[in-house]
N, C-alpha and C positions, 0 to 999 in steps of 0.2 A: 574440906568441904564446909561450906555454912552449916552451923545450929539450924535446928528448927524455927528459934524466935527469931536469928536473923531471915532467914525466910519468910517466916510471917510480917517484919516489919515492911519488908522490901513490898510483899504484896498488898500489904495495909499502905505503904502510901504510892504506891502505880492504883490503885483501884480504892482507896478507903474502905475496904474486908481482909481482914488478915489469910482468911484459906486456910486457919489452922488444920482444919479435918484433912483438906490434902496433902498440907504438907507433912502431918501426919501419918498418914496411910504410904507414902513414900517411904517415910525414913524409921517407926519403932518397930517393924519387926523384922528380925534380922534374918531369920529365911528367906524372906519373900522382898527383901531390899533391893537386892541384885535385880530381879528380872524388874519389877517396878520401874528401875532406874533404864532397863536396857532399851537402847534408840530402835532398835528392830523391832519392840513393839509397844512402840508410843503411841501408834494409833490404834489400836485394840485397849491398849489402857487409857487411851486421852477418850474414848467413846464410852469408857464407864465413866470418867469422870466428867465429861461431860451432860451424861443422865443424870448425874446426882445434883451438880454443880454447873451448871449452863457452862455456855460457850466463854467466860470468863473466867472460870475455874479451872477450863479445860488449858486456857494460857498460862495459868499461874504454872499450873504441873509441868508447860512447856518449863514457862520461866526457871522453876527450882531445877529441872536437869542440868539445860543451858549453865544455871550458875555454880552448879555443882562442876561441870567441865570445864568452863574458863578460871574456875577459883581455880582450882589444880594445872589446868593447861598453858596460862596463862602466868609464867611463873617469873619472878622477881630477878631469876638471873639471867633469864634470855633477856628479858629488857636491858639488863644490865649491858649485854653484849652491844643493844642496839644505842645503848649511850656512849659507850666507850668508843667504836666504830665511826662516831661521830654522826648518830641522824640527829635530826632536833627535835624539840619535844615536842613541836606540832607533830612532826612527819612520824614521831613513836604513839601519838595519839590516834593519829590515823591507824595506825595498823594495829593497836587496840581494841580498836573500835570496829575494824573489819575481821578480827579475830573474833569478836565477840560475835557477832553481824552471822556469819560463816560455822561455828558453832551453832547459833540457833537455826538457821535454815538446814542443816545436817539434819537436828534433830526432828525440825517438823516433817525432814519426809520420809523419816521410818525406817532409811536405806541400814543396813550395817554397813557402815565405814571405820576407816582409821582414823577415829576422831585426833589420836597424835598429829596427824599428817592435815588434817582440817585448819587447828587450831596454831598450833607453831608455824605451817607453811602461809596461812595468812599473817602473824607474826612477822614475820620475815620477810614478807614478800616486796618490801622498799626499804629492803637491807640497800641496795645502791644507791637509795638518792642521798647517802652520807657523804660521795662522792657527786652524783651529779642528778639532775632532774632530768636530762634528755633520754632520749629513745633509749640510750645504752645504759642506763641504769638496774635493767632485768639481767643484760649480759654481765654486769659488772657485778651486782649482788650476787651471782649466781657464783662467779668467781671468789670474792669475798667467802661467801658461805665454804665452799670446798675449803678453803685454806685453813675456816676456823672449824673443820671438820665437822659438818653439817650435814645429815641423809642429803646422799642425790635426791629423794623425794622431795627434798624442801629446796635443795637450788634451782632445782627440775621448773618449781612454782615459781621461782627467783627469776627465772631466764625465761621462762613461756607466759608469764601474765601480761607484758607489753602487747596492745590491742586483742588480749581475751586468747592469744593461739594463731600467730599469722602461718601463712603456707611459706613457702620456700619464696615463691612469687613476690608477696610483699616484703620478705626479708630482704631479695634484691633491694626493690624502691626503694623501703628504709634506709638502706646501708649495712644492714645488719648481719650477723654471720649466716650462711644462706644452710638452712636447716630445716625442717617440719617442727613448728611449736605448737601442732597439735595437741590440745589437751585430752589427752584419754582416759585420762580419771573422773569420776562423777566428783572425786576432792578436789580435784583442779578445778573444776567448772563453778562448785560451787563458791569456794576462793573467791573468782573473779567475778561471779556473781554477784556477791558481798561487797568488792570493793566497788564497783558502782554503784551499789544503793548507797553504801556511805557517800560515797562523790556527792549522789544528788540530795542523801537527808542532812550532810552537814554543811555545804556548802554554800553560800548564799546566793543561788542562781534559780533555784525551783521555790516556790513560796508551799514547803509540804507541814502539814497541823503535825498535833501531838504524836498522830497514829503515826510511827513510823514504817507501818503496812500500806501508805499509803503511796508511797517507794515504789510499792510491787505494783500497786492497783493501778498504779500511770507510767508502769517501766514504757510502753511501746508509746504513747502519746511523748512520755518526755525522750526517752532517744530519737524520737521522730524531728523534735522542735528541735532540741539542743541539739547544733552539731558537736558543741564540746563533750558532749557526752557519746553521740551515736559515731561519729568522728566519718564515716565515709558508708556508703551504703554495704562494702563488705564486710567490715565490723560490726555494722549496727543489727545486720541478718545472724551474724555469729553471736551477738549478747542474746537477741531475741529468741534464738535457738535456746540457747540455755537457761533463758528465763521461762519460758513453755518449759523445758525438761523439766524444770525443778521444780516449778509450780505444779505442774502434771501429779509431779511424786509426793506432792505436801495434798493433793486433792482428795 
């Protein structure tokens, strides 16, 4: 996990205030580290820190969790896996960046999760475009995955992220293996939550500022406009469902 002064510096240049007092209050004392740290109660703790430290303070303390879980979850040899397999280092960027993405909306909404299952299943979840970019790249990662002996929970997110969780229905029209890709996990949802804010915050099709919150603030306006993003009106009622849930549980 980061130092404390790497913490402060990460805060001192997103905001120019280091936040040492919180990051502080996190991490020296070692009884009270654990629960400080635990996502189940981040909002009882982001609401002190929030009194003390406004609503800026209260993101840094997101931020230092967040980064305490993607330092650790986020680890040097699954990428490795994801090089060796052959993705490229855009498409490993990408799912960095939706691991990381997916981590932090975990955190904001207090849920107790698998943060394993959060972190590595977005990780991986375009383990198949090392093979191909089409529709069957969920089915193919998912296969991939089992072979390099990977949780079904992770190929499970491999093979169910293609359009957020299709029904049996649109696995016909697809082509696809005709199956329920029901997402049942609050991880899975959040997952594919994640990888469409990335879609829209790195890609150069939505003109979104600095706040990258502002992703969430125009999820239904931009799936609305973009059909590459909302892709048909059954998907786009499926993202928006999940984007309520998870916003609901960060409120």
């Amino acid at each position: 996990m980061p130092k404390i002064h790497v913490h402060a510096a990460t805060s001192a240049a997103k905001t120019g205030k280091d936040y040492m007092a919180v990051h502080d209050w996190l991490d020296t004392d070692p009884d009270k580290k654990a629960e400080r740290h635990d996502v189940a109660k981040v909002h009882d703790n982001g609401k002190l820190i929030e009194a003390q430290y406004g609503a800026e303070g209260r993101r840094e303390f997101i931020r230092h969790i967040v980064d305490d879980i993607t330092m650790t979850g986020i680890s040097e040899a699954d990428i490795g896996i994801l090089r060796r397999e052959g993705v490229t280092e855009d498409d490993i960027a990408h799912c960095v960046k939706v691991a990381e993405k997916a981590a932090e909306l975990a955190v904001r909404t207090g849920a107790a999760l698998d943060m394993e299952l959060v972190v590595r299943g977005a990780l991986f979840h375009d383990l198949g475009k090392a093979k191909t970019h089409a529709m069957e790249h969920g089915k193919i990662g998912a296969e991939m995955g089992a072979v390099l002996g990977l949780p079904k929970s992770i190929t499970d997110v491999m093979e169910k992220h293609i359009r957020g969780g299709l029904t049996e229905l649109e696995a016909i029209e697809l082509g696809l293996p005709v199956k329920d890709y029901t997402l049942n996990l609050l991880e899975e949802r959040i997952i594919i939550y994640a990888d469409r804010l990335v879609d829209i915050i790195t890609e150069d099709v939505v003109d979104i500022g600095p706040d990258e919150r502002e992703a969430e603030r125009r999820f239904e306006e931009i799936l609305r406009a973009y059909p590459k993003y909302g892709k048909n009106e059954i998907t786009l009622e499926r993202y928006l469902g999940y984007h309520n849930e998870i916003q609901g549980l960060m409120a």
